[in-house]
C-alpha positions as CSV (number, residue, x, y, z in Angstrom):
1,X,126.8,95.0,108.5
2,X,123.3,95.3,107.4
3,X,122.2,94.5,104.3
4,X,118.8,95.2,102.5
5,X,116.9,92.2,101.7
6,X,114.0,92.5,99.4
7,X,110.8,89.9,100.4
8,X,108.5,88.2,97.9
9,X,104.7,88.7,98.4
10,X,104.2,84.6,99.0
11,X,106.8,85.1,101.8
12,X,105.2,88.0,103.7
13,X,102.9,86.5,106.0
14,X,106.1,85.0,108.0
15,X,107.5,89.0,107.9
16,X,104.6,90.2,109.0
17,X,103.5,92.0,105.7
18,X,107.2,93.6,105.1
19,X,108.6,93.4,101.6
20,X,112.1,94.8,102.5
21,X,114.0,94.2,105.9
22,X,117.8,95.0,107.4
23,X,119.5,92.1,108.0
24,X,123.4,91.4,109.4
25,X,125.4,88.7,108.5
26,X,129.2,88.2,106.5
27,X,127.5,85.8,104.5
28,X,124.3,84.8,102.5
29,X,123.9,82.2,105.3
30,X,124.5,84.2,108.3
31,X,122.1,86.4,107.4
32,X,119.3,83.8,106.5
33,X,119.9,83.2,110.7
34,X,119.8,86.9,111.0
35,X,116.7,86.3,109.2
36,X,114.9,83.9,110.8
37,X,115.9,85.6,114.4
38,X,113.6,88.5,113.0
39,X,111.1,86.6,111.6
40,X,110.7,83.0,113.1
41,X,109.8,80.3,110.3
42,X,111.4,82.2,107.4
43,X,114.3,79.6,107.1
44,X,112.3,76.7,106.9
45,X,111.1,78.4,103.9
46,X,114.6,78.8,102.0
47,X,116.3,76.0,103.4
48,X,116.0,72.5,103.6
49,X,116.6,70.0,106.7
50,X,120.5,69.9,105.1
51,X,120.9,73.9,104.9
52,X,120.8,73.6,101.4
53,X,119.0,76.4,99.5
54,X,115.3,75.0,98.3
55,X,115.2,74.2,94.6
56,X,112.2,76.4,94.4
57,X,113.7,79.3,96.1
58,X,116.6,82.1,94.1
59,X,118.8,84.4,96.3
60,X,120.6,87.2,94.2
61,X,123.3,89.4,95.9
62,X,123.3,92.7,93.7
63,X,121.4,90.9,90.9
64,X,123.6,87.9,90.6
65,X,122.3,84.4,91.3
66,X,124.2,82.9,94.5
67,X,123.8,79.6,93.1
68,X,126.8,80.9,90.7
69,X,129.0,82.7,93.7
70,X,129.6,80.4,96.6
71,X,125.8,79.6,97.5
72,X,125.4,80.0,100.8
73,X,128.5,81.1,102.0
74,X,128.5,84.1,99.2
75,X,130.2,86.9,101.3
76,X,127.9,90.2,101.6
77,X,129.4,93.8,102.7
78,X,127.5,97.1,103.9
79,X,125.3,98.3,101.0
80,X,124.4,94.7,99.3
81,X,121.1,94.3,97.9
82,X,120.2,90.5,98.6
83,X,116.7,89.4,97.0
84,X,114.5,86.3,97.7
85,X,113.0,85.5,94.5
86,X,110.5,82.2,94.7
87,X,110.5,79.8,90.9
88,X,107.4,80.4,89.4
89,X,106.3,77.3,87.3
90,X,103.1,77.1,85.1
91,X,102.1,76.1,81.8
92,X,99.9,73.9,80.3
């Protein structure tokens, strides 16, 4: 089932300049290995040593945070929209 997965600008040098690629997977993690198959050194870069989403990093399937569906294991079908969206901190 492939899935459309939009990729932020800071993460494009591991895709090879691509912001969107076709991924396969049932779930958000399956298709973070789908991923990283592609593109070599992309997990790493979403999850930690656990396979725990980064703190820093946001996945939304169809808009909706995953951190609010069932992380991870958030089951995608044909047609999904997942995107990787990095935290952006600043201020003074």
């Amino acid at each position: 089932m492939p899935v459309l997965v939009r990729i932020p600008t800071p993460l494009r040098a591991v895709t090879k300049g691509a912001g969107e690629a076709y991924a396969k997977g049932s779930n958000v993690g399956e298709l973070i290995g789908d991923l990283e198959r592609q593109f070599p050194g992309l997990r790493e870069r979403l999850v930690d040593e656990q396979g725990e989403l980064r703190r820093f990093i946001n996945i939304y399937v169809n808009q909706e945070d995953i951190r609010f569906l069932q992380g991870t294991g958030t089951a995608l079908k044909d047609g999904d929209e997942v995107s990787i969206v990095p935290a952006i901190a600043g201020g003074c």
